[in-house]
LUMNU-294083 format. One record per residue (C-alpha): x, z, y; chain; residue in one letter; residue number from 1. Coordinates in steps of 0.05 Angstrom, whole numbers. Layout:
{{X Z Y} "A" "A" NUM}
...
This chain:
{{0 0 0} "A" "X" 1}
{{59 15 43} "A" "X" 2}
{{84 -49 37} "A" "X" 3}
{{26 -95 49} "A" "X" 4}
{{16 -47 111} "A" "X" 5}
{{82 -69 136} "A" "X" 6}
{{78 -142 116} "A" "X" 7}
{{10 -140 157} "A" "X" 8}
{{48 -103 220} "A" "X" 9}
{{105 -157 219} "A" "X" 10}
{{59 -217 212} "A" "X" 11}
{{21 -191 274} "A" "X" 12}
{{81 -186 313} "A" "X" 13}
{{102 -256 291} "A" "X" 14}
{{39 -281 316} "A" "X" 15}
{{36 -246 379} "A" "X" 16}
{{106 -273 399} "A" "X" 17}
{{84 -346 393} "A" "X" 18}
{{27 -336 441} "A" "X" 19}
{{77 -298 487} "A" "X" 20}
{{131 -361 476} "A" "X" 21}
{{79 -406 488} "A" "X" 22}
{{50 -361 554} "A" "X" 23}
{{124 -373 586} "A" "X" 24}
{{132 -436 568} "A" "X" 25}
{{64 -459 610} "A" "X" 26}
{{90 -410 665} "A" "X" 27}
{{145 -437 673} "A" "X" 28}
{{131 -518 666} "A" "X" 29}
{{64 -529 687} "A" "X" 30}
{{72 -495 758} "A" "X" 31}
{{131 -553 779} "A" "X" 32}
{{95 -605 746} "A" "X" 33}
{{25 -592 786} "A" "X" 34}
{{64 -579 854} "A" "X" 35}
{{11 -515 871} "A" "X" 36}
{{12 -441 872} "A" "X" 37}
{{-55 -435 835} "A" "X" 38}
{{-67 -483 782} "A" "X" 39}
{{-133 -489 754} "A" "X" 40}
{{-141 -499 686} "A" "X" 41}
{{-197 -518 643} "A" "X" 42}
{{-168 -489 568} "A" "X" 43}
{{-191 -499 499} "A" "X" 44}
{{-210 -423 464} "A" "X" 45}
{{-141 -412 433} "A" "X" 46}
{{-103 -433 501} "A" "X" 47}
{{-155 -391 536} "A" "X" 48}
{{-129 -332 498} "A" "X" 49}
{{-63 -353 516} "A" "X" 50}
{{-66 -354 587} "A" "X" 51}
{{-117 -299 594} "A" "X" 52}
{{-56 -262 598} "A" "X" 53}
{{-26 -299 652} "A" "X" 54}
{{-34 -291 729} "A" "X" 55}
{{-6 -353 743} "A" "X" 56}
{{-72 -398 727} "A" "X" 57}
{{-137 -386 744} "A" "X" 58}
{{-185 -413 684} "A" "X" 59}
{{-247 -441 694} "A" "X" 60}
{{-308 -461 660} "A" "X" 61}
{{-332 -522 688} "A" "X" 62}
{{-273 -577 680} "A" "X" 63}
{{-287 -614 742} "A" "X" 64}
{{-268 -555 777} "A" "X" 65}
{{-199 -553 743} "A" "X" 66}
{{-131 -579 762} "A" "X" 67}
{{-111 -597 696} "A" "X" 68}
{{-142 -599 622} "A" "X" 69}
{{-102 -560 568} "A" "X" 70}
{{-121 -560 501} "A" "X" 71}
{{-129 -596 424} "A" "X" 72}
{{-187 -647 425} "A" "X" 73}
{{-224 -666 487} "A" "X" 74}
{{-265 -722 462} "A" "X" 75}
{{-333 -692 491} "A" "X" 76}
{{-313 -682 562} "A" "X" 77}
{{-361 -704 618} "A" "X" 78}
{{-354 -767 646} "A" "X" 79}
{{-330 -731 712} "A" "X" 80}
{{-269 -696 673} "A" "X" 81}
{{-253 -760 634} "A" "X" 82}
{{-207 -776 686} "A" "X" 83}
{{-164 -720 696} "A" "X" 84}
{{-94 -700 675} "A" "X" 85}
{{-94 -666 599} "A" "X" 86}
{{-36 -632 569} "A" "X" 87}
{{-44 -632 501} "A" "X" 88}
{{-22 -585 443} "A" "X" 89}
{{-20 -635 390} "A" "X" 90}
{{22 -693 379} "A" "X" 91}
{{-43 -729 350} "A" "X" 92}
{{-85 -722 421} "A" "X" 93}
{{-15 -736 458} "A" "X" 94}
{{-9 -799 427} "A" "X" 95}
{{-86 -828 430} "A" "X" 96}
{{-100 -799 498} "A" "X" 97}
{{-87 -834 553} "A" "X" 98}
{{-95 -789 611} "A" "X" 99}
{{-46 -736 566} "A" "X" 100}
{{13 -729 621} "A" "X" 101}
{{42 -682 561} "A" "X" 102}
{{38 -641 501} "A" "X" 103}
{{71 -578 476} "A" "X" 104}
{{62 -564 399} "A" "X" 105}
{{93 -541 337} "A" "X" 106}
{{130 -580 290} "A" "X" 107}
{{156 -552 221} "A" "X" 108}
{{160 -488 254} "A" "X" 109}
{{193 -505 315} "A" "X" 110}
{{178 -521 383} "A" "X" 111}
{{167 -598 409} "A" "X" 112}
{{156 -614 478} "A" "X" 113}
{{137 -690 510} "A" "X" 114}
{{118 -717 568} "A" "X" 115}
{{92 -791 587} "A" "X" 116}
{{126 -814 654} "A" "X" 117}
{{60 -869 667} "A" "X" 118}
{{14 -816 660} "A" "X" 119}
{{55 -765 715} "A" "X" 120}
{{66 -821 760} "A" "X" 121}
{{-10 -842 758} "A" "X" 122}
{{-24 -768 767} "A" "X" 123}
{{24 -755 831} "A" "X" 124}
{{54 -706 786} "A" "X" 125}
{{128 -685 794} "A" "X" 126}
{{169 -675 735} "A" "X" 127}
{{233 -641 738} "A" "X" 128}
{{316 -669 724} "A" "X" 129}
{{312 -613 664} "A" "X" 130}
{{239 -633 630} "A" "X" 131}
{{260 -709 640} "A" "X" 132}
{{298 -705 576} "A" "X" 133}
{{229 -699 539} "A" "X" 134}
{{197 -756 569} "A" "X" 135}
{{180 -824 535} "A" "X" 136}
């Protein structure tokens, strides 16, 4: 019983620190990519619970009001939303979305990061000398 207690407490803490890897890693890109102080973001549930913790976005409910779309699937959006920029978290909506500026998802365990240069241009979004390495 001891054991499976422990297993259970590691596990949790694994799981915890992705969310807080992935937390930083939106804090720290998607602020010099969208050029504002207060970003507005319109988040699937799982990147809602991610940046629930976060004081740099604001999250919103409606997506027209949002800066920028984050999330898995967005194939249901409004008609209004279809149009702005997404940042994906799967290489499978990166690649057949066209308004995906970029997409941050696991890969075998590890971290892959990718941008689309047509999509931040078309977006007047700025990417930086450091993240330009990840663009396609």
């Amino acid at each position: 019983m001891k054991k499976i207690f422990i297993i259970f407490i590691i596990t949790l803490n694994i799981i915890y620190a992705n969310d807080n890897y992935e937390l930083k890693l939106y804090e720290k890109i998607l602020p010099t990519i969208c050029k504002t102080d207060t970003i507005k973001v319109f988040a699937d549930n799982k990147v809602k619970k991610i940046l629930q913790n976060s004081n740099r976005f604001v999250l919103v409910e409606n997506c027209n009001d949002a800066t920028i779309l984050i999330g898995k699937y967005f194939s249901d959006l409004s008609r209004e939303c279809r149009n702005k920029p997404i940042f994906t978290t799967t290489y499978q909506s990166f690649k057949n979305n066209s308004n995906s500026f970029g997409a941050f998802y696991w890969r075998k365990g590890r971290p892959q990061i990718k941008f689309r240069l047509e999509v931040i241009e078309k977006y007047n979004l700025n990417l930086s000398k450091e993240l330009k390495k990840y663009a396609q």
